[in-house]
N, C-alpha and C positions, 0 to 999 in steps of 0.2 A: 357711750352711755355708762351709767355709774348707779348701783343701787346702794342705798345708805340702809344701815340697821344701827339704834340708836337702844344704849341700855346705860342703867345706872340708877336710873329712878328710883324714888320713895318718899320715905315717909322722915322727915329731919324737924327739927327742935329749931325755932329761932334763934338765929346766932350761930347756927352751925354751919359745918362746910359738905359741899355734896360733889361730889364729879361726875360727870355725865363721859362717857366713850360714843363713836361713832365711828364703825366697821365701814370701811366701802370696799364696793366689790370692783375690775377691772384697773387694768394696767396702767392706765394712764391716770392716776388719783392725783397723782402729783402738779400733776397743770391745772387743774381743778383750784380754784379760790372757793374754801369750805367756811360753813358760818352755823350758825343756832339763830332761831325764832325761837319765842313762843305764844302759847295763844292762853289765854286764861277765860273762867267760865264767864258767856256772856261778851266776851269782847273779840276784839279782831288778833286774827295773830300778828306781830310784832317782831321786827329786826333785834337782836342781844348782842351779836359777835361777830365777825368773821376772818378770817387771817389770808394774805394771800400765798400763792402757793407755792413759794420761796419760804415762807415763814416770818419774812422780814415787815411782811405790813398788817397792823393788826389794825380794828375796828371795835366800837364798842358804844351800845347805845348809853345817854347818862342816866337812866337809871343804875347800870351794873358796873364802873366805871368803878375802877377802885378795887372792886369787891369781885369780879368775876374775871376770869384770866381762860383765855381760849391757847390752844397748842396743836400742832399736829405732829406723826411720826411717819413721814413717808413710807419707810419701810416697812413700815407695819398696816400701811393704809389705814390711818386710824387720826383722826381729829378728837381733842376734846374739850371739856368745859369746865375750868374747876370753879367751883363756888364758893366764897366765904361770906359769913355774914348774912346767911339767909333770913330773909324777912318772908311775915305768911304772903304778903304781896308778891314776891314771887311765884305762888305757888301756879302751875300753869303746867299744861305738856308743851314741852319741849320736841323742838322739833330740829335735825340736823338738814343740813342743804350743801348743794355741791352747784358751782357755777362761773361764770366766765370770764368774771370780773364781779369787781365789790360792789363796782355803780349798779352793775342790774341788778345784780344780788340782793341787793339792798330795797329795791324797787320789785324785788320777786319774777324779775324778767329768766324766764326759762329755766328756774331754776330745778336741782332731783333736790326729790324729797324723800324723808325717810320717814315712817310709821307713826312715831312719835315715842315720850317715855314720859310718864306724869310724876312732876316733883311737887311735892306738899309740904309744905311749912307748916308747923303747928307754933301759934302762940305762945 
C-alpha cells in the first residue's frame, strides 16, 4: 500500500508555470506507475499524466501535451508535475495517483489517491 500527499498548489497568472510535488509513503514507490488527474468545478475528474515506474514511459492527456511534463525521483519517492503555459481552464484540484499499470490507471482501476491540491489560473 502507498499513501500519496500532494502540495504545490495555488494561485498563478495565465501563462504561467506551476509545479505540483507528490510525497509517497512506503518502500516499494518505485514499482508503482504514478500519474495526476484532475477534476474541475462541476465536471468529472480527468486523466493529465502518468509515467511508468522506470521513468522511461510517459503519458499525457492532449489537453496538457506540450505544455505539462510529469517526472519522478525514486529516491526521494516523489512524482511530479511541472506546468507551463497555464490557462484559467486548468484551473482544477489536482489530484496524484499511484497504480499498476498505465492501462488501469488511466481507467481509474485500483488506483491510491491522494487528498488533492487546488490550482487556479487567473485570467
Amino acid at each position: 500500500q502507498v499513501q500519496l500527499v500532494e502540495s504545490g498548489g495555488g494561485l498563478v497568472q495565465a501563462g504561467g508555470p506551476l509545479r505540483l510535488s507528490c510525497a509517497a509513503s512506503g518502500r516499494t514507490f518505485s514499482s508503482y506507475v504514478m500519474g495526476w488527474f484532475r477534476q474541475a468545478p462541476g465536471k468529472e475528474r480527468e486523466f493529465v499524466a502518468a509515467l511508468g515506474w522506470c521513468g522511461g514511459s510517459t503519458y499525457y492527456a492532449d489537453s496538457v501535451k506540450g505544455r505539462f511534463t510529469i517526472s519522478r525521483d525514486n529516491a526521494k519517492n516523489t512524482v511530479y508535475l511541472r506546468m507551463n503555459s497555464l490557462q484559467p481552464e486548468d484551473t482544477a484540484v489536482y489530484y496524484c495517483a499511484a497504480g499498476t499499470s498505465a492501462f488501469n490507471m488511466r481507467r481509474e482501476r485500483n488506483n491510491y489517491w491522494g487528498q488533492g491540491t487546488q490550482v487556479t489560473v487567473s485570467s
